[in-house]
C-alpha positions as CSV (number, residue, x, y, z in Angstrom):
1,X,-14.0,-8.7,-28.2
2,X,-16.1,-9.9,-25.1
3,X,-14.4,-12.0,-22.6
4,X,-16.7,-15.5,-21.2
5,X,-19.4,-15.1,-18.9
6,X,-19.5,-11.6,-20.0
7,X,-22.9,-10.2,-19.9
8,X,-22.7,-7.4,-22.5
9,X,-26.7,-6.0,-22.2
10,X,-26.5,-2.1,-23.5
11,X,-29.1,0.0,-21.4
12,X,-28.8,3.4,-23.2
13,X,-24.8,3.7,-23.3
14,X,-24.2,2.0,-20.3
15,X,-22.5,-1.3,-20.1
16,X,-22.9,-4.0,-17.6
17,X,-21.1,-6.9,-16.6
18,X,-21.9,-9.9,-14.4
19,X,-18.9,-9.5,-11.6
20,X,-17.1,-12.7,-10.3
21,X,-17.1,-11.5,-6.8
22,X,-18.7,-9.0,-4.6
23,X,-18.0,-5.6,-2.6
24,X,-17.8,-7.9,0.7
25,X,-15.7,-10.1,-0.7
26,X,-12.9,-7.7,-1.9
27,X,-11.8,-7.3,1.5
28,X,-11.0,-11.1,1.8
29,X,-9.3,-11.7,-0.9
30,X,-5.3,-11.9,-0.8
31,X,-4.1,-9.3,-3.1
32,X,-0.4,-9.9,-2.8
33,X,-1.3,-13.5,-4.5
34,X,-3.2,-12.1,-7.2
35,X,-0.4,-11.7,-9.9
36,X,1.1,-15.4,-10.0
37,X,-2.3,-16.5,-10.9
38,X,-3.2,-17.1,-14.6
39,X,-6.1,-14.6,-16.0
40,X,-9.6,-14.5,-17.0
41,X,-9.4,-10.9,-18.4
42,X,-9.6,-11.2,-22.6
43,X,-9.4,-14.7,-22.7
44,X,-10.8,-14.8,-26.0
45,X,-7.5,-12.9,-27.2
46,X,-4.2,-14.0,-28.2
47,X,-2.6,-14.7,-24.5
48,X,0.5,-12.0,-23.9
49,X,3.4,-12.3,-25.0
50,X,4.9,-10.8,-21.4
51,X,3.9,-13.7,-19.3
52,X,7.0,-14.4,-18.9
53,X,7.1,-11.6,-16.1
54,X,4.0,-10.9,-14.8
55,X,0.6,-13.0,-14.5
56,X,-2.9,-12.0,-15.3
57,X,-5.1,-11.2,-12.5
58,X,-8.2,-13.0,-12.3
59,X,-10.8,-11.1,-9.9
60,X,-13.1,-9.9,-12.7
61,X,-14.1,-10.2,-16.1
62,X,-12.6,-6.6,-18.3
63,X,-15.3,-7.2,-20.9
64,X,-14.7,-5.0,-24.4
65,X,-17.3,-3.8,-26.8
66,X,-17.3,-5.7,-30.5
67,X,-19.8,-3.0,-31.3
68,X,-19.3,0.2,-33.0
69,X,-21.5,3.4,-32.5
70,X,-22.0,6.0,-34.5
71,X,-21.8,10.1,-34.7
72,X,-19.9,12.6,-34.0
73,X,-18.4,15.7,-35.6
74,X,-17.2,18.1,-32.7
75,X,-13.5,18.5,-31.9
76,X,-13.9,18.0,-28.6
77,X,-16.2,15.5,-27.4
78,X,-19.2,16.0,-25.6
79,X,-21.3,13.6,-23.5
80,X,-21.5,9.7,-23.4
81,X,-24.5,10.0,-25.5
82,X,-22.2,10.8,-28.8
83,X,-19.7,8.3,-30.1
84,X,-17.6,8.5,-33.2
85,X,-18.1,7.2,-36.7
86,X,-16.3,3.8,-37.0
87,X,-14.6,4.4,-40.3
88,X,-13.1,8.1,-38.9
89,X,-13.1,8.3,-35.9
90,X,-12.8,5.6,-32.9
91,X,-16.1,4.4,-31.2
92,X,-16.1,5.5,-27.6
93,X,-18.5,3.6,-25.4
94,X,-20.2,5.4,-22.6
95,X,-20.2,5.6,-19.1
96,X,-19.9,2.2,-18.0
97,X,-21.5,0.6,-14.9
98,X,-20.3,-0.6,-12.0
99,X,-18.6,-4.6,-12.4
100,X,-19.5,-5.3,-8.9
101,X,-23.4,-5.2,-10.2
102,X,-24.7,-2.2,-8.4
103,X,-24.8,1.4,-10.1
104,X,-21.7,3.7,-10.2
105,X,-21.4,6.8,-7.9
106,X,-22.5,9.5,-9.4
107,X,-19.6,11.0,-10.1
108,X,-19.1,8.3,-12.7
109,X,-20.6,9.2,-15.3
110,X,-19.7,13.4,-14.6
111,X,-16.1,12.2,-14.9
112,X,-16.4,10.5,-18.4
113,X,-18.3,13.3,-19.8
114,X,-15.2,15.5,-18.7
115,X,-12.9,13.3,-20.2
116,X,-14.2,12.3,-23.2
117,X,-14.7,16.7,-23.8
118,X,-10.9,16.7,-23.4
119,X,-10.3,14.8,-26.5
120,X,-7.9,16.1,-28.8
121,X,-8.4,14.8,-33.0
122,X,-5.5,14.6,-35.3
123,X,-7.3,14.6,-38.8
124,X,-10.3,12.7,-37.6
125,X,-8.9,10.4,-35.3
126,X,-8.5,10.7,-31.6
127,X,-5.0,11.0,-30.3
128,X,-4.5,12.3,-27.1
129,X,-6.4,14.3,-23.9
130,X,-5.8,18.7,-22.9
131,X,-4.4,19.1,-19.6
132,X,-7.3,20.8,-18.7
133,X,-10.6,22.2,-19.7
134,X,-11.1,25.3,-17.8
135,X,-12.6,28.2,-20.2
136,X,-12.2,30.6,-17.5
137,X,-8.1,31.0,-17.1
138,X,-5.2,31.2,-20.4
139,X,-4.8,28.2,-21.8
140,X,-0.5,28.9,-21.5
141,X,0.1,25.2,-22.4
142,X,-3.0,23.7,-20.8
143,X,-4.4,22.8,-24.3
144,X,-1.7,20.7,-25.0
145,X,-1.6,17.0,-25.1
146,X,1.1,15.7,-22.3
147,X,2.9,12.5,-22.2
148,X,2.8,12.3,-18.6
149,X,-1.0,13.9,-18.4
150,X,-2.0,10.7,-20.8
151,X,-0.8,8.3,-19.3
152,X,-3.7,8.2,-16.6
153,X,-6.2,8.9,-19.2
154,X,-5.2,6.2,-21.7
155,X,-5.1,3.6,-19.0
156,X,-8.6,4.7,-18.3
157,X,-9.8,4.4,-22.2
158,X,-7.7,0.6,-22.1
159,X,-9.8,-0.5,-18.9
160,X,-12.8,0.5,-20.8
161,X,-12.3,-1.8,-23.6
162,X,-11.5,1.2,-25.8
163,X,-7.8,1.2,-27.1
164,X,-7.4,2.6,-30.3
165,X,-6.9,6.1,-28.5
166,X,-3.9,4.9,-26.7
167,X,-2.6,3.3,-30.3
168,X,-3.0,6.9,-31.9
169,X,-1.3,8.3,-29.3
170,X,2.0,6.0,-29.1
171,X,1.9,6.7,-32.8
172,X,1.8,10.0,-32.8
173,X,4.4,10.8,-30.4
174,X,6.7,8.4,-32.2
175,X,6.8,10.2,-35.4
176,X,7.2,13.5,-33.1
177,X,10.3,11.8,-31.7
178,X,11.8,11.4,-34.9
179,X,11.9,15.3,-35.3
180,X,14.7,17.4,-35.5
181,X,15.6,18.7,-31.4
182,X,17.2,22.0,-30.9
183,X,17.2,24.3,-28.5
184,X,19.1,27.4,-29.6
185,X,22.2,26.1,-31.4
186,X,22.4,22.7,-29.5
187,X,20.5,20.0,-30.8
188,X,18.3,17.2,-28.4
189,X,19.4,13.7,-28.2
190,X,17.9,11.7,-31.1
191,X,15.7,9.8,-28.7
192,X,14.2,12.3,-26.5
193,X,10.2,11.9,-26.5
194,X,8.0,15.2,-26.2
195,X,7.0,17.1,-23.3
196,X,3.3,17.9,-25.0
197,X,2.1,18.6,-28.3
198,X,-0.6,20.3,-29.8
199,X,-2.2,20.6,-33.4
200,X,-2.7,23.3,-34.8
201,X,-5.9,23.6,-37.6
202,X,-5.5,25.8,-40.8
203,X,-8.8,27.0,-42.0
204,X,-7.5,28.5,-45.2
205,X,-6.2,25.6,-46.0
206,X,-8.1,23.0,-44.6
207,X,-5.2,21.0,-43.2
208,X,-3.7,20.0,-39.4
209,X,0.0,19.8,-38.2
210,X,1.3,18.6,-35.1
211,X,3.4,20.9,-32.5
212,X,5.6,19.3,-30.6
213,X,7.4,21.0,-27.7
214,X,10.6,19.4,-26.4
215,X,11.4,21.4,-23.5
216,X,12.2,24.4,-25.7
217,X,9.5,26.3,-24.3
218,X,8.7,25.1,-20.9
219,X,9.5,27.0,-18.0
220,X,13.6,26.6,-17.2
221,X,13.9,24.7,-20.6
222,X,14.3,21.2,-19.3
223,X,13.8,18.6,-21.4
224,X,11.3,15.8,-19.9
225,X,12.9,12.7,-19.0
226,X,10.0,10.9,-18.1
227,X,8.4,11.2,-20.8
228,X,10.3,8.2,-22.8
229,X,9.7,6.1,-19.4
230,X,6.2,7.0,-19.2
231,X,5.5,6.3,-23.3
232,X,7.3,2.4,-22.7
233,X,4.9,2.1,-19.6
234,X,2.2,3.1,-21.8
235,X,3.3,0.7,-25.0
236,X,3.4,-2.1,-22.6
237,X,-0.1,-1.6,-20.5
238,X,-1.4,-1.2,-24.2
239,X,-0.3,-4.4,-25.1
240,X,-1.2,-6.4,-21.8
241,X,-4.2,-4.9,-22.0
242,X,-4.9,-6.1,-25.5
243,X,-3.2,-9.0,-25.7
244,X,-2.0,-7.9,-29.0
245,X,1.9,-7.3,-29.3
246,X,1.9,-6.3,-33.0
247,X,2.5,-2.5,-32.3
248,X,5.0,-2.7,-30.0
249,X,6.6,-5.3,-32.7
250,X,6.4,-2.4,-35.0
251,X,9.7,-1.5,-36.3
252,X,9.5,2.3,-36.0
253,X,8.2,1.0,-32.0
254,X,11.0,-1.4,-32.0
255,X,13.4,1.7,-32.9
256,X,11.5,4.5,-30.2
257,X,12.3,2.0,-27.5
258,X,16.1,1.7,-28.9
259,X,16.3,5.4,-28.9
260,X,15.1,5.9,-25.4
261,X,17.3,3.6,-23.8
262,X,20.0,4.5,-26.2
263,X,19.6,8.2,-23.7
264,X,19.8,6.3,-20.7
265,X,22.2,3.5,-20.9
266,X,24.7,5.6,-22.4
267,X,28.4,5.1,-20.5
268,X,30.0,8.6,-19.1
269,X,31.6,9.9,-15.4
270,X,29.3,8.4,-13.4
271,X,29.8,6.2,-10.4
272,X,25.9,5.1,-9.8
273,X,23.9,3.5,-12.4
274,X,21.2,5.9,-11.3
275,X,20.5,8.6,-13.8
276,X,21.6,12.3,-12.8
277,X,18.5,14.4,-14.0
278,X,18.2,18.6,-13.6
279,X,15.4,20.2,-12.0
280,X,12.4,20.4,-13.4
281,X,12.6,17.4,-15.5
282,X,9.6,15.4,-14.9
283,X,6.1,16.1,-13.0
284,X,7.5,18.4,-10.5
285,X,8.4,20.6,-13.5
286,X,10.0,23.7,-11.7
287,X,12.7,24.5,-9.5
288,X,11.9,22.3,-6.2
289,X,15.8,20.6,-5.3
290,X,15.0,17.8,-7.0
291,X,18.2,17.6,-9.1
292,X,20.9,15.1,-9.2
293,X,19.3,11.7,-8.6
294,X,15.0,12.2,-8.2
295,X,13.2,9.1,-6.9
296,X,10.3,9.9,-9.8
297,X,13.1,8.9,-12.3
298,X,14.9,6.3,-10.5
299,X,11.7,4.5,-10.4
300,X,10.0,5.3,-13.7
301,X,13.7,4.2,-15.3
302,X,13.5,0.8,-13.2
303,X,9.8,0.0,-14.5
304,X,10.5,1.3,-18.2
305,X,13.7,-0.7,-18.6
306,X,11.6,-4.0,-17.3
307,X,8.8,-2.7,-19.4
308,X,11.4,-2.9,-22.3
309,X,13.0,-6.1,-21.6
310,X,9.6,-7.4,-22.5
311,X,8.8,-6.0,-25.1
312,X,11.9,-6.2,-27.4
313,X,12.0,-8.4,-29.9
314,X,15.0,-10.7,-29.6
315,X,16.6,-9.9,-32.7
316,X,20.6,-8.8,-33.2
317,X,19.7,-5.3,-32.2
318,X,17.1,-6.3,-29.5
319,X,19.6,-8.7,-27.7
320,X,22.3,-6.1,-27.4
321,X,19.9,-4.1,-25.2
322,X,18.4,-6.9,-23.7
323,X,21.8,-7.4,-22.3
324,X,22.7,-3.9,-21.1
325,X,19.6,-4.0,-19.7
326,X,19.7,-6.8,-17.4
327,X,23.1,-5.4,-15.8
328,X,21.7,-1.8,-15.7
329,X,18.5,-3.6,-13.8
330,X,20.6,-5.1,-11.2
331,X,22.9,-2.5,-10.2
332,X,20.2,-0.1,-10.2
333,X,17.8,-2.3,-7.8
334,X,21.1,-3.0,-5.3
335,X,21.6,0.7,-5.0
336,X,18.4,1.7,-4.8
337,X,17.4,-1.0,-1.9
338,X,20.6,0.2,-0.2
339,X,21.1,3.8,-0.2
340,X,17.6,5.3,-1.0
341,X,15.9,3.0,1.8
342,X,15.1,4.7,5.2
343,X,13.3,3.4,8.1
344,X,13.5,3.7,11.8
345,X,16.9,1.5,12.3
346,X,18.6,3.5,9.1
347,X,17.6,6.8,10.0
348,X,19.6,6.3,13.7
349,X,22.1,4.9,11.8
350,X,22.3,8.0,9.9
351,X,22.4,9.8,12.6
352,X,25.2,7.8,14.3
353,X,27.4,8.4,11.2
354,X,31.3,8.8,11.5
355,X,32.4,11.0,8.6
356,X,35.1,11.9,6.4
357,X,35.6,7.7,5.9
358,X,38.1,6.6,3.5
359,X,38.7,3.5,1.0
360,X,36.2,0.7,0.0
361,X,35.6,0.0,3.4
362,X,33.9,3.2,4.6
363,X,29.8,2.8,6.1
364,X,29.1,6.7,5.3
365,X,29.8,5.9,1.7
366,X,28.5,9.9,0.4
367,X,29.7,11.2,3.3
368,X,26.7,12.0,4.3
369,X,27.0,14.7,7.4
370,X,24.6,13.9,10.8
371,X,23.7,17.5,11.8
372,X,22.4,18.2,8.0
373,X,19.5,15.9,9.1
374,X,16.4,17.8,9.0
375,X,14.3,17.9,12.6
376,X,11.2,17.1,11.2
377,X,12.4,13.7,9.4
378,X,13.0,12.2,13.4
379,X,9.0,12.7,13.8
380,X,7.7,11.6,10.9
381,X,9.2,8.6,10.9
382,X,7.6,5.7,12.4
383,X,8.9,2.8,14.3
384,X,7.3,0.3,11.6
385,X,7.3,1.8,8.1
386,X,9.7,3.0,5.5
387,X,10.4,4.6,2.1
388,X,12.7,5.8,-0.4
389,X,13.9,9.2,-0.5
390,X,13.6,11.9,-2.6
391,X,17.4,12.1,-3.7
392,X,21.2,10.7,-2.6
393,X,24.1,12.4,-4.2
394,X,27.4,13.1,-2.6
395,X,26.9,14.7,1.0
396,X,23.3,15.4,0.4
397,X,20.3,13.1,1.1
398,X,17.1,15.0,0.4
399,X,15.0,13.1,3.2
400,X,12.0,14.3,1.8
401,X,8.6,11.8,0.5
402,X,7.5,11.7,-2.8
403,X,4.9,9.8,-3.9
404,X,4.8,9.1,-7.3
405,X,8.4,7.9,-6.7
406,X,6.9,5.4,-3.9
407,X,4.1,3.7,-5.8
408,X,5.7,3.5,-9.1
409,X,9.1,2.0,-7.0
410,X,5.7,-0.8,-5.5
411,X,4.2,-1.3,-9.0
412,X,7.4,-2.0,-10.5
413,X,8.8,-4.5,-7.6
414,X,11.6,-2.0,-7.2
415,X,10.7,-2.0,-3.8
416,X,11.2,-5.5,-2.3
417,X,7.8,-7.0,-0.9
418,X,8.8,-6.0,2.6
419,X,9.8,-2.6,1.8
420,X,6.3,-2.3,-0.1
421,X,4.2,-3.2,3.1
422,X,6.6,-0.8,5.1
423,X,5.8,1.8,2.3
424,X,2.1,1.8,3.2
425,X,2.4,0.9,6.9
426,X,4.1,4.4,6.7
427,X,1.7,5.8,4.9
428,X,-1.5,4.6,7.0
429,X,0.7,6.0,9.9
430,X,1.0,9.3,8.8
431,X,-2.2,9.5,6.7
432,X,-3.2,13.0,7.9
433,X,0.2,14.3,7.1
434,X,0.0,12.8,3.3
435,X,-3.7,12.6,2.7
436,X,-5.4,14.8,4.6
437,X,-8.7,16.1,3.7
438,X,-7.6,15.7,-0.3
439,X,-5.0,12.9,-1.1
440,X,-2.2,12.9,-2.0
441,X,0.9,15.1,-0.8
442,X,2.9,15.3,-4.2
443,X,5.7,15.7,-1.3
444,X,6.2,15.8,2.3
445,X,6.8,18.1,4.1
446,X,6.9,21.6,2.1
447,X,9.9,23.9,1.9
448,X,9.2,27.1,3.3
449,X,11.2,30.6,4.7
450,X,15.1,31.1,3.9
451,X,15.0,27.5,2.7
452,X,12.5,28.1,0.3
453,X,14.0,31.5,-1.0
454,X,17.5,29.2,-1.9
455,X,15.6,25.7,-3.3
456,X,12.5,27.6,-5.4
457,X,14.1,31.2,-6.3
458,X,11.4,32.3,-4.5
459,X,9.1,30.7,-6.5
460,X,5.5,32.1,-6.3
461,X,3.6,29.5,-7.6
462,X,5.6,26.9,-5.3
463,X,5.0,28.3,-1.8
464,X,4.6,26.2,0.8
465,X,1.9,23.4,0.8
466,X,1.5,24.5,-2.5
467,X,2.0,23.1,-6.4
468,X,4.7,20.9,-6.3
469,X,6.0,22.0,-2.8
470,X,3.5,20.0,-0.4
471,X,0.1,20.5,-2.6
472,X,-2.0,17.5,-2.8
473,X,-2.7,16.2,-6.2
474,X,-5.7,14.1,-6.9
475,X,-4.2,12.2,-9.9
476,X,-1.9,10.5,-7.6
477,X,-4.9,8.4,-6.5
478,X,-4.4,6.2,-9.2
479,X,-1.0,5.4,-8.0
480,X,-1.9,4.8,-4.7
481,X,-4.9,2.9,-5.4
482,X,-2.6,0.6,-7.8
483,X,-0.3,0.3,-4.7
484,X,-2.6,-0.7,-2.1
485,X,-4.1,-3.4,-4.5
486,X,-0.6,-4.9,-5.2
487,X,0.0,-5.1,-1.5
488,X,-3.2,-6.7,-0.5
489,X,-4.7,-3.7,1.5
490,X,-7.6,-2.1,-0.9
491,X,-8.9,-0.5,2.3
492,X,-6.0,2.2,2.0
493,X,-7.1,3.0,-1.4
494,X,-10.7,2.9,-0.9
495,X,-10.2,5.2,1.9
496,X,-8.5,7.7,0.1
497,X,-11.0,7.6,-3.2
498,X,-14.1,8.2,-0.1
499,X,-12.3,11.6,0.6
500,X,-11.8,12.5,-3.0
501,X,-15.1,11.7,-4.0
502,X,-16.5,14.6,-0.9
503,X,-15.0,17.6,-2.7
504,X,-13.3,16.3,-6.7
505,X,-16.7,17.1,-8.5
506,X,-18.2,19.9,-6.4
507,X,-15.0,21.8,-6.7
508,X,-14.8,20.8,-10.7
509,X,-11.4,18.4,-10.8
510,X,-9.1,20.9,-9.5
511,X,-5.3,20.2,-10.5
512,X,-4.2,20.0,-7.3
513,X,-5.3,21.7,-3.6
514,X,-3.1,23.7,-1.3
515,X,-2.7,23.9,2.5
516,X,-1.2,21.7,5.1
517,X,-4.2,19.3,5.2
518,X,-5.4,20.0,1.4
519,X,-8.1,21.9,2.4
520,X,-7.8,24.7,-0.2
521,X,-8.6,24.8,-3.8
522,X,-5.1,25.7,-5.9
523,X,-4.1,29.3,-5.8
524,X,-3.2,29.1,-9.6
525,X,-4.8,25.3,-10.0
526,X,-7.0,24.9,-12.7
527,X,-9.9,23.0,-13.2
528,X,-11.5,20.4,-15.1
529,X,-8.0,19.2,-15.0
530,X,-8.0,16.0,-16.8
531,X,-5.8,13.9,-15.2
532,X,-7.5,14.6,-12.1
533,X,-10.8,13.0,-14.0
534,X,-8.9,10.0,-15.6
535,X,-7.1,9.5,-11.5
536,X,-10.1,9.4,-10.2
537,X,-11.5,6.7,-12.7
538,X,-8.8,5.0,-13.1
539,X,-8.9,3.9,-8.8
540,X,-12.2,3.0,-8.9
541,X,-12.0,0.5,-12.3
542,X,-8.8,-0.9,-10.6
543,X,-10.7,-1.1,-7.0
544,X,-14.0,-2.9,-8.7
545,X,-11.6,-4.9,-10.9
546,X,-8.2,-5.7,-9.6
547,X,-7.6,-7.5,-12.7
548,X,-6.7,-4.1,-14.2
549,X,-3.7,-4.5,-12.0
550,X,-1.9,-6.1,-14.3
551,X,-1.8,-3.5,-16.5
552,X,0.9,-1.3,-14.4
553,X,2.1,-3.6,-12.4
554,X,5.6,-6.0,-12.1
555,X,5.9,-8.8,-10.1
556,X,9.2,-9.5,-8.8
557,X,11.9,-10.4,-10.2
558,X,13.4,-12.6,-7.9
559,X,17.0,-13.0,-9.5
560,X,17.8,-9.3,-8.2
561,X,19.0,-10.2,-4.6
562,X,17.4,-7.2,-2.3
563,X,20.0,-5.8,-0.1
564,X,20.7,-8.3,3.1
565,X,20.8,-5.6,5.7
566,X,17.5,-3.7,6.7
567,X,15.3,-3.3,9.8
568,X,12.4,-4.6,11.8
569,X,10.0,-2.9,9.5
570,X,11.0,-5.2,6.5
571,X,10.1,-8.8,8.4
572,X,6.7,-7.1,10.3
């Protein structure tokens, strides 16, 4: 359906759209005020039923198609110029043009090709993207579908009016959930989602089946725990996005969303209402230190548990949760603020730390020891700026950035608004240490020598400023683009999609780049990474419409109190 003042002319397959503002006047307008106002995106649709969180934008107009095109019979599909048949297979529009009423970059309409070739069909309907495309390397796992890999690609599909992928997928990977779990003799958790799946085509018999992998046959056999946050995310952008809440009123959705948190709001031995995670559990997927209390799933659990408050029915069962949700919220947010926040005046705090404190009374409440505080941390942090770190746990803070744990703690008002700005003042002040020549550091800094032997077991494939330890991942520019717009400072963002735009297509969407600056292609990266594509589209359909915002972002919730003590950076 076509939103008002829409202008919906078809020239070949692109689409263009009369934009409500122009390129100059992006830079004037005050992001941070963007979400409390009401929205012109979909107007003609049913309004959300999650307003009572987060407002629409209302830079742009998100048009959709009411049209349906026509052919296609390849499993994987090739260029804009092909779309599906409307009665099998979902209608994909092509390569759209620019909002902002001036052509695309050229990389535009490269990128859709690539993603639309990644599509994976599930007895004639689309349901889901490969990791990658790269014909030249072992597929391994690469031509599976990931939760996590998705979620980029099926925010890119929902901001070009084309949702019906993004149904077949939370679909699909709801049934999965419902599958019997076991690894050896022990069985899985009833609501553990999948780490991937793949399906697998009988020619003898003509049929398909769906493969589902659980953790059983990833490397270290973790489970994924962010795969449930990442599929409630998903289910709720879906729904924004649409302004239709009748799938995630779905029973069987209704029931996923119950099982997830069922995982996570469980009562046991522990004394933080943080959830204790092993290595290798969610994108950094190997042995990197990041077990105990990772600020990827501190975050991703904050946004899905306001994700599900809002999308719960409030029924008998729903309330329940509702409940234990609210309190689980709260905690979670005061500890967070509190003991994961560092900036100039906590770090020399830190550092100033008496030890071995006893009773309720004590300041070094982990007993966190001053000389275990790494040299480099004193340097790279700057007088104005902050973040949260990678990990707190009894006597060890893991100092260490991450920065899918940063923007998703911004997008989901985790972060307080001043800790947001001192996020990316930190950021713009040590942009060549996390950016680069190719943004964005997955971490910072890397691991490397004896240090690296005991965190990695000498992991090859995680060397330093590569992979996960210090590599710089292009899909992360969606992230940070969704971050800068929420804060009111685009320029960050468009910065970073300039640099990414010099190298992404000439060295064909790389997975990630190694070296100190990002200079270097992957050792072991592959290319035509998908995710890497859907990033890269994704920024620059948030950055021409801001209204897409919205879809992955939370404003704040002002009833949980931020912690009262914090530095100069939070009031700059």
């Amino acid at each position: 359906m076509s939103a008002p003042n829409a202008d919906l002319s078809h020239n070949g397959d692109m689409r263009h759209v009369d934009s409500l503002c122009t390129v100059a006047e992006i830079d004037e307008i005050d992001f941070s005020k963007l979400l409390d106002k009401p929205s012109l995106l979909n107007m003609e649709r049913k309004r959300s039923f999650d307003e009572r969180s987060l407002s629409e934008l209302s830079v742009a107009v998100s048009p959709h198609p009411s049209s349906r095109n026509a052919e296609n019979t390849s499993r994987f599909f090739e260029p804009p110029e092909y779309v599906f048949s409307p009665c099998s297979r979902m209608s994909l529009m092509g390569t759209p043009r620019s909002q902002m009423g001036f052509e695309p970059h050229p990389m535009i309409g490269e990128a859709w090709a690539t993603l639309r070739r990644s599509l994976v069909f599930f007895r004639g309907q689309p349901v889901g993207t490969i990791a990658a495309s790269d014909t030249t390397e072992e597929n391994l796992n690469y031509d599976q579908v990931f939760v996590r890999d998705f979620v980029p690609s099926g925010l890119a599909f929902l901001m070009n009016g084309e949702p019906e992928i993004v149904k077949n997928f939370i679909l699909k990977t709801l049934r999965l959930q419902s599958w019997e779990k076991k690894i050896d003799r022990f069985h899985l958790g009833e609501g553990v989602m999948p780490a991937s799946f793949k399906v697998l085509h009988d020619p003898v018999r003509n049929s398909e089946t769906l493969i589902a992998d659980f953790g059983e046959s990833a490397i270290g056999r973790v489970a994924p725990v962010d795969s449930g946050f990442w599929w409630i995310i998903l289910l709720r952008a879906y729904t924004k996005s649409t302004g239709d809440s009748s799938l995630a009123e779905l029973p069987e959705c209704q029931k996923g969303m119950r099982l997830i948190l069922s995982l996570c709001l469980s009562e046991g031995f522990d004394t933080f209402p943080t959830l204790l995670c092993a290595d290798g559990c969610c994108m950094i997927d190997r042995r990197m230190g990041v077990y105990g209390y990772p600020i990827e799933i501190q975050a991703l659990f904050f946004m899905a548990l306001r994700c599900a408050l809002l999308l719960l029915k409030h029924d008998d069962e729903g309330k329940e949760f509702i409940e234990r949700i609210s309190k689980r919220l709260h905690a979670l947010s005061y500890h967070m603020r509190s003991y994961f926040w560092l900036d100039f005046k906590q770090l020399n705090d830190i550092y100033r730390y008496k030890t071995e404190e006893y009773s309720h009374t004590a300041v070094n409440k982990f007993n966190v020891i001053p000389d275990s505080l790494p040299d480099w941390v004193f340097d790279f942090m700057p007088t104005r700026g902050g973040y949260f770190i990678g990990n707190v746990s009894p006597a060890r803070m893991d100092f260490r950035w991450f920065c899918l744990g940063n923007c998703v703690a911004i997008l989901s008002s985790l972060a307080t608004p001043e800790q947001s700005m001192a996020i990316m003042d930190l950021i713009e002040s040590r942009w060549e240490e996390l950016a680069g020549e190719m943004p964005l550091k997955v971490c910072y800094p890397a691991i490397e020598n004896h240090e690296w032997k005991i965190v990695t077991g000498c992991d090859p494939k995680n060397t330093r400023w590569s992979y996960h330890n210090g590599g710089s991942w292009p899909v992360l520019l969606w992230l940070l683009t969704a971050a800068s717009i929420k804060t009111g400072r685009p320029q960050i963002a468009r910065r970073a999609i300039e640099l990414a735009e010099s190298r992404l297509l000439k060295d064909n969407w790389p997975e990630y780049y190694d070296g100190k600056l990002g200079r270097y292609v992957g050792k072991q990266a592959r290319k035509f990474q998908t995710w890497s594509v859907a990033g890269y589209l994704v920024a620059k359909m948030m950055l021409e419409d801001p209204s897409h915002l919205g879809m992955i972002a939370l404003e704040d919730d002002k009833q949980m109190k931020p912690a009262m003590r914090r530095s100069n950076s939070w009031t700059c």
